[in-house]
C-alpha atoms as one frame of an Amber mdcrd trajectory, in Angstrom:
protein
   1.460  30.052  -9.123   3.305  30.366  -5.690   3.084  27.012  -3.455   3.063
  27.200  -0.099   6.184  25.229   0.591   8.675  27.069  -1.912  11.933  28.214
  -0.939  11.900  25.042   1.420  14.663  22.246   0.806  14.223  19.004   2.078
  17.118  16.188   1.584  15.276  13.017   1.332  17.264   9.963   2.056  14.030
   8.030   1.937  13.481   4.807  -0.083  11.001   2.470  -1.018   7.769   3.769
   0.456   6.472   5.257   3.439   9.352   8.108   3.229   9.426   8.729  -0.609
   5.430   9.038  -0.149   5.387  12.097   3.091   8.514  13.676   0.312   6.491
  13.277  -2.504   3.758  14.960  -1.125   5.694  18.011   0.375   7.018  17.901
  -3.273   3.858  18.366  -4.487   3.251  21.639  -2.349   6.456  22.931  -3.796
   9.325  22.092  -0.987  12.692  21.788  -2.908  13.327  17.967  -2.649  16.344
  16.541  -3.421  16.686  12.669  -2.992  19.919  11.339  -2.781  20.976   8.344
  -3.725  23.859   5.960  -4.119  26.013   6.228  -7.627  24.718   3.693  -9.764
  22.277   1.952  -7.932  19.854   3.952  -6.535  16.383   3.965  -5.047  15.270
   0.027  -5.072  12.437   0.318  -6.284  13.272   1.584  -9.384  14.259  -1.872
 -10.796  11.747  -3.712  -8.720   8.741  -5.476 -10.234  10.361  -3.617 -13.621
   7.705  -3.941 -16.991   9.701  -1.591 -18.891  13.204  -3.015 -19.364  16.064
  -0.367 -18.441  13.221   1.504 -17.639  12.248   3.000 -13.836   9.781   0.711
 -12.593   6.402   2.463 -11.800   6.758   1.175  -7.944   9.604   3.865  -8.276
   8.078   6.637 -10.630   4.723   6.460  -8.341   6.326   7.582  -5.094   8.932
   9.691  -6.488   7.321  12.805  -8.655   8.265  16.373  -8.410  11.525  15.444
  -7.177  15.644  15.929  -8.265  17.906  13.267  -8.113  21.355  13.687  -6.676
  23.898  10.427  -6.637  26.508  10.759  -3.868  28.145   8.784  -2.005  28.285
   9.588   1.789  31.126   6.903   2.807  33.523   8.618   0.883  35.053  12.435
   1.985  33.867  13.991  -0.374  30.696  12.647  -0.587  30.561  13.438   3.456
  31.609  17.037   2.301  28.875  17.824  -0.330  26.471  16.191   2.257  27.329
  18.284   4.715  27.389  21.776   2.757  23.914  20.486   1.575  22.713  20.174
   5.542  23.879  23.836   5.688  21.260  25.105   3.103  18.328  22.659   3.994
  15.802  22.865   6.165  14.482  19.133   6.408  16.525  15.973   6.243  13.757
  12.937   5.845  15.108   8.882   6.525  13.992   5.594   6.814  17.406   3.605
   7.397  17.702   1.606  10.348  18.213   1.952  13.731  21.555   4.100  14.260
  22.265   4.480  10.497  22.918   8.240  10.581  25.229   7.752  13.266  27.222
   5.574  11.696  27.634   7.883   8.540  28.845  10.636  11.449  25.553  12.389
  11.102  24.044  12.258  14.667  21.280  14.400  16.055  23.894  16.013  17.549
  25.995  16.861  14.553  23.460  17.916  12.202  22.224  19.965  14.653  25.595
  21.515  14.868  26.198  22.102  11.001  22.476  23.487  10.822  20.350  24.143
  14.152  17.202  25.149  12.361  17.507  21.459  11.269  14.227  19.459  11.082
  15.075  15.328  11.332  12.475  13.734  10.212  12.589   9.894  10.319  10.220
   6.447   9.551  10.763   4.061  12.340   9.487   0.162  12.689   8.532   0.872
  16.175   8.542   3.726  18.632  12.094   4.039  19.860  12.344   2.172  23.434
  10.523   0.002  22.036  10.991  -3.781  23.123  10.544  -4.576  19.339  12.652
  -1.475  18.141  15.563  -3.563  16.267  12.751  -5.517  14.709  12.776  -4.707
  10.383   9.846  -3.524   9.814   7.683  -4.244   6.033   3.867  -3.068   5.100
   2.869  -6.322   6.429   4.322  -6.714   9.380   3.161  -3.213  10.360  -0.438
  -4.097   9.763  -0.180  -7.468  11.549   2.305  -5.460  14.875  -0.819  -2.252
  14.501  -3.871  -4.162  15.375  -5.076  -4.311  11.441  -4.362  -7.967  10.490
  -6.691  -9.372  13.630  -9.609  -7.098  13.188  -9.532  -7.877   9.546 -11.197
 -10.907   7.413 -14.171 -13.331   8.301 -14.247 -14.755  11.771 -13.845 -18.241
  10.677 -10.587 -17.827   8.575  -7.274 -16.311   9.639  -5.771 -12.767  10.191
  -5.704 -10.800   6.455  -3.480  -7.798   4.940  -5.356  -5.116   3.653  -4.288
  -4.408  -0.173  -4.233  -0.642   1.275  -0.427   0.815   2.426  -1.491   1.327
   6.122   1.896   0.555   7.129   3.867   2.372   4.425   1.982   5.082   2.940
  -0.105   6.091   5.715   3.338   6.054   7.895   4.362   9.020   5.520   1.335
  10.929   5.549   2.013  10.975   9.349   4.942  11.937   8.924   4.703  14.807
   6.358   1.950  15.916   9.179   4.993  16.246  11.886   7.298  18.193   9.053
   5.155  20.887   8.344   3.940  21.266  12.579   7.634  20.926  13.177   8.541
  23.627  10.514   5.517  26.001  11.784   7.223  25.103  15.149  10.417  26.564
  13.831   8.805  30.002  13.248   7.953  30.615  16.569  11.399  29.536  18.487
  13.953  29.298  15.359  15.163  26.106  16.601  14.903  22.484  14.464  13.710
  18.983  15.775  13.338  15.425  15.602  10.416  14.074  14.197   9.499  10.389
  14.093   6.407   8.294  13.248   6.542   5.072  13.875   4.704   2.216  11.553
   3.316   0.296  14.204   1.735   4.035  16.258   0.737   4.783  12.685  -1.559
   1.249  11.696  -3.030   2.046  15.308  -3.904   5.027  14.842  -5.858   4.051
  11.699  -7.731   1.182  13.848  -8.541   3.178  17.247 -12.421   2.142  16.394
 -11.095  -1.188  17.062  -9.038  -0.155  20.412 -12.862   1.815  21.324 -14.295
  -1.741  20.776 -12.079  -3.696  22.862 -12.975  -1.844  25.886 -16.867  -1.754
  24.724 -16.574  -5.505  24.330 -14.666  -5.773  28.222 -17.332  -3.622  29.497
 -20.458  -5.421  28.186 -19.125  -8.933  26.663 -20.889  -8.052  23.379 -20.508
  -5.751  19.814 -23.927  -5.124  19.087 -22.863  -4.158  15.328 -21.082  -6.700
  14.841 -22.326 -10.263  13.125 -22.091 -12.280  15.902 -24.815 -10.750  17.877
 -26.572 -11.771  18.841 -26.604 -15.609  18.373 -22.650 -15.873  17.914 -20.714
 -15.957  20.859 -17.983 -13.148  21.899 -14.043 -14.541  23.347 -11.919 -11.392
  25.163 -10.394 -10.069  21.972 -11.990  -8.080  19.203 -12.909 -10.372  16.559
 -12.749 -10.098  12.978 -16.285  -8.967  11.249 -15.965  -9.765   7.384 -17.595
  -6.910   5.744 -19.513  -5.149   8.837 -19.676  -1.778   9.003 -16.967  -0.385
  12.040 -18.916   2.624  12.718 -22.365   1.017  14.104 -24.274   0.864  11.144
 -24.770  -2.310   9.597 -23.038  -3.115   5.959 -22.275  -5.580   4.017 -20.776
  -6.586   0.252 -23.642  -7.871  -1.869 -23.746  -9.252  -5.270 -25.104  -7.417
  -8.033 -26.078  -8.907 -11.484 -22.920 -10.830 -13.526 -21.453 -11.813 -10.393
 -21.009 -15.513 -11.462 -18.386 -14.273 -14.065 -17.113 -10.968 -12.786 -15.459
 -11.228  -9.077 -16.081  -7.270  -8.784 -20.000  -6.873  -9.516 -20.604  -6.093
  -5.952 -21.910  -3.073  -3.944 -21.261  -2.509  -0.466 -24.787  -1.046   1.200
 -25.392   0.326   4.634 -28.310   0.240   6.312 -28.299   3.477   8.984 -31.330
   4.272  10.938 -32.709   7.214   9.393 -32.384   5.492   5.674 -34.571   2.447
   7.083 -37.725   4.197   5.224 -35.817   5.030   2.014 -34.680   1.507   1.366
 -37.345  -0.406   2.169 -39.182   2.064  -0.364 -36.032   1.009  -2.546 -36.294
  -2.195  -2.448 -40.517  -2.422  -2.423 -41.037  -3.530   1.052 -42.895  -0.978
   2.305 -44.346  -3.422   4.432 -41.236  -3.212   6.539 -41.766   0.375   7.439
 -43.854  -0.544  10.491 -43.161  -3.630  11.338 -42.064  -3.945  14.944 -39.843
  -7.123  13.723 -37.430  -4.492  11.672 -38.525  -1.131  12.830 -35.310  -0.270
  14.567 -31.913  -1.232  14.571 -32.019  -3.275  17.613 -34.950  -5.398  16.515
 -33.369  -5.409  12.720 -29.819  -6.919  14.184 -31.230 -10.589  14.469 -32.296
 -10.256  11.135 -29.756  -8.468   9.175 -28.514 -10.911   6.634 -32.218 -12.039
   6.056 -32.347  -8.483   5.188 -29.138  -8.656   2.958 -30.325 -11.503   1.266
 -33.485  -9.760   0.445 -31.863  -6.849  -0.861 -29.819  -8.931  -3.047 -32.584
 -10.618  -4.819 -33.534  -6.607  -5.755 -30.091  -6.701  -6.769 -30.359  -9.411
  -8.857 -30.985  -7.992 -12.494 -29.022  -4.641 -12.289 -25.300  -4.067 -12.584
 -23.572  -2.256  -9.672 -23.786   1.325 -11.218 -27.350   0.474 -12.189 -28.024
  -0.631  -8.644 -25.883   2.660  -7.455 -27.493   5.369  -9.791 -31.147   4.196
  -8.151 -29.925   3.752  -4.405 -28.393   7.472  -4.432 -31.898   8.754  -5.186
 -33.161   7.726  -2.077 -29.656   8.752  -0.230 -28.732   5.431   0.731 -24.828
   4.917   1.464 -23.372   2.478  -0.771 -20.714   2.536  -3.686 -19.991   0.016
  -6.461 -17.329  -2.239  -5.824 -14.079  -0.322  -8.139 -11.518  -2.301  -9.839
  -8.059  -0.428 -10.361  -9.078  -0.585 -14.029 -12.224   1.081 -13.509 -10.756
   3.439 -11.202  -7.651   4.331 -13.731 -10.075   5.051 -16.624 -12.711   7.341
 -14.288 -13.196  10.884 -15.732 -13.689  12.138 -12.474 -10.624  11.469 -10.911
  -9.102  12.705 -14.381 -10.598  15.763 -14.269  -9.781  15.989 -10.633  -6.197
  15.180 -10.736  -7.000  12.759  -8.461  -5.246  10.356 -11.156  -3.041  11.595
 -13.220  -1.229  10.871 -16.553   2.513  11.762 -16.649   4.859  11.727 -19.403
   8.584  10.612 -18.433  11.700  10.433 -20.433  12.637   6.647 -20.317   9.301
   5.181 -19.797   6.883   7.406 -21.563   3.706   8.276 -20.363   2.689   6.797
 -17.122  -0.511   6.855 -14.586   0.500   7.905 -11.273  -2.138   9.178  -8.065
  -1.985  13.217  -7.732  -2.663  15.188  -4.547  -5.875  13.776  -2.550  -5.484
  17.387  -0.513  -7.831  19.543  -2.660  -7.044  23.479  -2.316  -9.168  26.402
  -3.404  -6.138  28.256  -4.896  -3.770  25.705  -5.632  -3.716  22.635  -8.166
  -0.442  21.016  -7.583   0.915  19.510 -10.516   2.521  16.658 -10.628   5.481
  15.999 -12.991   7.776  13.328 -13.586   9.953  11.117 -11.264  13.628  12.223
 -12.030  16.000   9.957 -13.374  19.120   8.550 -11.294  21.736  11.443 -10.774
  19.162  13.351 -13.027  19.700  17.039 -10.903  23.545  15.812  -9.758  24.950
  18.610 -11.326  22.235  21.264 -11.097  22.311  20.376  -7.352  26.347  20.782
  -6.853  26.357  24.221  -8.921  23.576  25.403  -6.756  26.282  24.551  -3.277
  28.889  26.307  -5.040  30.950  23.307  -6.562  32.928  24.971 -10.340  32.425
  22.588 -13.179  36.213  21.140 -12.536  35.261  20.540  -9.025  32.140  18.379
 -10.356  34.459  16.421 -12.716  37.175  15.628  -9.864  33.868  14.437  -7.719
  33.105  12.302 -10.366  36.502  11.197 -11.263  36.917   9.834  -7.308  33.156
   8.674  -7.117  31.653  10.163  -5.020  29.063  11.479  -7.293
């Protein structure tokens, strides 16, 4: 099956995660990526967090499928040589060093655009360049806490929280594989390459901008309506953090489900939107609810929402969260069982899918890894193994032009 991105090469001097995850999913679509790497060390993560000794960890093999490996080493000539013969045949370079760290290899804007004008740069950045934090290094957590995530997130009486999810890292690359592809459709109309950077911090924002709508609702009015504070909790001039509240208006919350006392997990989270008022109060059997001017709309339910909650967790007393689920969906209720990563690995769905995938790899064996959450109508990617350090070294020199004795002598001087 042709993919839409063969025939294009993409040099991906990406590490960790936010870059290897926008490569790995132009991998996926079948760009030509080739990840270099230093002799010897490589990538990382692929001995952090290790459970297979001499093995590539899976913080490594879970960002990195689909791809080659290529160990070179740009300080020396000939490294700077192969690198720059490789710029000639490419059509994307993707980075995530720091500030000036191109430069100082000798591979400005300006040169690369030089060796190869149809040259797409694509680079991960802390902060927006001008920034007044742009020398800042910039982690998954400090992204969320610099993009407006940490302080809209946790209970109002305890502090600031992380989200488990990769809004700073992996979300930064989905961004960022977003500006490749507009940059390369770009490139058809005017033949000419460009920069392309997302920033981590613009990135995290972007994700919250229901938060940046509420800030101006709340300096407007004083008051979030949806939120749990109203309407007997008092507002300050910031956003403030709404435990498990719904961000979109309609009331939610996390409640427990039978086996809670032993099982941190038996939770549903259940929303309660206007035109499902009838449904769950059939649900639930209180029907006298229906009618009652005391919960009849949202604005006269808000004062009593986590009476209502409460209520609906005594229904939820005796019946497991799929139990709970698998009756709520008849009556078209939004809510989902709470899903461990065990209970998410093991889903046939998401097997069947290829939203989860098994992979088998030479060192390692076989391996769970996420596949492509784009679905296509005539595509399936298919997602194969993370290579091996140096794995495509040679395979990627032949392909430039280099003889066999020319690979040994790059060898021989280290540079490969």
């Amino acid at each position: 099956m042709t993919k839409p991105l063969e025939g294009i090469k993409i040099i991906d001097f990406t590490h960790v995660q936010a870059g290897p995850a926008c490569t790995q999913l132009l991998a996926w679509f079948g760009a030509d990526v080739i990840k270099v790497e230093r002799p010897g060390s490589g990538d990382v993560t692929r001995n952090q967090l290790r459970d297979i000794p001499d093995a590539d960890a899976l913080y490594f093999t879970m960002l990195n499928s689909n791809k080659k490996s290529l160990t070179l080493d740009t300080k020396k000539p000939e490294g700077k040589e192969v690198l720059e013969k490789l710029i000639r045949e490419s059509d994307v370079l993707v980075e995530n060093f720091g500030p000036g760290a191109l430069d100082r290899m000798g591979f400005s804007w300006e040169r690369l655009n030089e060796l190869n004008p149809k040259m797409i740069v694509a680079s991960v950045k802390g902060f927006s360049d001008g920034h007044h934090y742009d020398d800042l290094k910039v982690y998954e957590n400090v992204a969320q806490c610099a993009g407006g995530a940490a302080s809209t997130t946790g209970f109002w009486d305890g502090p600031p929280t992380i989200s488990a999810a990769a809004l700073g890292d992996s979300n930064t690359g989905m961004h960022l594989a977003i500006g490749i592809l507009t940059a390369l459709l770009g490139r058809d109309k005017t033949g000419k390459g460009q920069k392309v950077a997302v920033s981590m911090q613009d990135s995290v924002l972007n994700l919250c901008r229901v938060k940046l709508r509420d800030q101006q609702r709340l300096e407007r009015v004083g008051y979030l309506e949806e939120y749990p504070q109203y309407p007997h909790g008092e507002f300050g001039d910031v956003v403030p953090r709404g435990g498990n509240a719904g961000g979109g208006g309609q009331p939610g919350w996390v409640l427990k489900c039978k086996g809670w006392e032993t099982d941190s997990n038996a939770y549903i989270y259940f929303t309660i939107q206007g035109h499902a008022w009838e449904p769950i109060c059939h649900a639930i059997g209180k029907i006298e609810w229906i009618d009652d001017p005391a919960y009849k709309t949202a604005e006269a339910r808000q004062p009593h929402i986590f009476e209502i909650f409460n209520t609906i967790e005594v229904w939820l007393a005796d019946k497991t969260k799929f139990e709970a689920v698998d009756i709520l969906r008849k009556f078209d209720i939004p809510c989902a069982p709470v899903l461990t990563m065990k209970e998410l690995a093991n889903d046939p769905s998401l097997r069947a899918s290829g939203t989860i995938v098994e992979v088998p790899h030479k060192k390692r064996g076989s391996y769970l890894t996420v596949g492509s959450p784009i679905k296509f109508s005539d595509m399936k990617p298919e997602v194969t193994a993370s290579p091996l350090l140096g794995e495509h070294t040679d395979e990627v020199l032949t392909g430039l032009g280099y003889s066999q004795q020319e690979i040994f002598n790059l060898r021989e001087v280290k540079a490969v």
